[in-house]
C-alpha positions in Angstrom: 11.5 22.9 -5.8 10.0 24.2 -2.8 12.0 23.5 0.9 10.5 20.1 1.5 12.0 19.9 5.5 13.8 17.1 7.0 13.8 13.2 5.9 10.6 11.6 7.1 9.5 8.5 7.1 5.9 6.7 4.9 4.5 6.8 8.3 4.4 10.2 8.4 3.3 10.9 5.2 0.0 13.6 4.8 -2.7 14.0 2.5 -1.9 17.1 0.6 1.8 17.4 0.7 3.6 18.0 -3.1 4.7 15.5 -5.5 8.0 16.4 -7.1 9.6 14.3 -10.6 13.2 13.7 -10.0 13.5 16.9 -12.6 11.9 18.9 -9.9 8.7 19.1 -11.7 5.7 19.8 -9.5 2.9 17.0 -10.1 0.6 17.0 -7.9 -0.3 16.6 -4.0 -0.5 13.5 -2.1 -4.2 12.0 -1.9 -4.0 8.6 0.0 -0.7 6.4 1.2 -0.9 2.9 0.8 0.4 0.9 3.3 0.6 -1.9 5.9 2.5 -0.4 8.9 1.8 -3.6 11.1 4.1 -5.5 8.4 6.3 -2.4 7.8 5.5 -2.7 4.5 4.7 1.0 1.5 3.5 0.0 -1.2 3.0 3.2 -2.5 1.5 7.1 -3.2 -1.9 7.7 -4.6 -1.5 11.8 -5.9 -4.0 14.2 -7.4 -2.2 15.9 -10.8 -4.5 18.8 -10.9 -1.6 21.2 -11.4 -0.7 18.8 -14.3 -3.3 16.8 -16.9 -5.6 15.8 -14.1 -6.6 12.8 -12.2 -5.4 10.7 -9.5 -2.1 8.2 -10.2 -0.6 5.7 -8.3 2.9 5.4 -8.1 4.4 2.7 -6.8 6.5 2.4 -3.4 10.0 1.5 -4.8 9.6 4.6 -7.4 9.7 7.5 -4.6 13.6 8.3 -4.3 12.9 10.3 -0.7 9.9 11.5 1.4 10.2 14.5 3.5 8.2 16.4 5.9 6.3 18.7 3.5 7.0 16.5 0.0 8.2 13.7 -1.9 10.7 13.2 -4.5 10.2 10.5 -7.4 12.9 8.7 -9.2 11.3 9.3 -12.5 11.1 12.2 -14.6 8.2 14.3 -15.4 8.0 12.7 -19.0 7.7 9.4 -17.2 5.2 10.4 -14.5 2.6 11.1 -17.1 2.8 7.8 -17.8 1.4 6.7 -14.4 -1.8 5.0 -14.4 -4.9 5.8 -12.6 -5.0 3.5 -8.9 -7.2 0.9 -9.5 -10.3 -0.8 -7.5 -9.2 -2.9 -4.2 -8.2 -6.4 -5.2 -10.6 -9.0 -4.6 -10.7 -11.2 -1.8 -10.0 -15.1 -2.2 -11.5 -18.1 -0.6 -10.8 -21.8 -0.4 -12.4 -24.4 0.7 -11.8 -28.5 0.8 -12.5 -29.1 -2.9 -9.0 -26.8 -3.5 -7.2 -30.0 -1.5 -7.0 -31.8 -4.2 -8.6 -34.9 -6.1 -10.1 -36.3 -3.2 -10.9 -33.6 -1.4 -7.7 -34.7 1.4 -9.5 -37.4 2.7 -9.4 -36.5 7.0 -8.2 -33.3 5.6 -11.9 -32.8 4.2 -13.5 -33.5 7.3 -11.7 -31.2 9.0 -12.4 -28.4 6.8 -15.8 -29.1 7.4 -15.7 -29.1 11.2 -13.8 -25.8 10.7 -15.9 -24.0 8.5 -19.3 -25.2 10.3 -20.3 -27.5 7.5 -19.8 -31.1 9.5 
C-alpha cells in the first residue's frame, strides 16, 4: 500500500485519491463523496475500479475503516469489494398534501393546507 499521509477527515476527501481493501488491495480511485456536511453526516464513497473489473461502486460510509490525505482504507476485503454494487440514480423526491391527513382530510387541518399550498 502506497503512503496514504496523515488522518483526514470526509470533508477533505478528493476526486481521484486510491481505494484500498482492508488486505491492501488497490481498487480503484475515488469518483464522487457523498455527503451532507451541513448535518455532519458521510454517507459514503462512489470509486471508479478501472484498475480492477471496471465500473463505478458505491460503498457505503460505515464500510471505510480510515480516510487519509492521499487514500482510503475499507473494512472489507478485496473478495468482498467485488461484491459492491454499482451507485444507483438519486432517490426520488416525496410530496404530501391534505388528502395524506387522514379520512377526512383533518378537517381545519385541510383548510390550512390549502391556504399554504395556494389552493384556498
Amino acid at each position: 500500500m502506497d503512503d496514504l499521509g496523515e488522518a483526514s477527515s470526509y470533508l477533505t476527501l478528493q476526486k481521484g485519491v486510491a481505494v484500498y481493501s482492508s488486505d491492501g488491495e488497490r481498487l480503484g480511485k475515488v469518483v464522487r463523496v457523498l455527503s451532507d456536511p451541513n448535518a455532519g453526516v458521510f454517507d459514503g464513497v462512489v470509486f471508479d475500479t478501472t484498475v480492477g473489473p471496471g465500473g463505478h461502486r458505491f460503498v457505503d460510509g460505515p464500510e471505510v475503516e480510515r480516510i487519509y490525505e492521499r487514500g482510503i482504507v475499507l473494512k472489507i476485503d478485496a473478495a468482498e469489494a467485488e461484491q459492491l454494487p454499482p451507485p444507483s440514480a438519486n432517490p426520488g423526491s416525496i410530496s404530501v398534501g391534505a388528502d395524506d391527513l387522514g379520512p377526512g382530510g383533518g378537517g381545519g387541518l385541510r383548510r390550512f393546507w390549502d391556504r399554504l399550498s395556494g389552493r384556498g
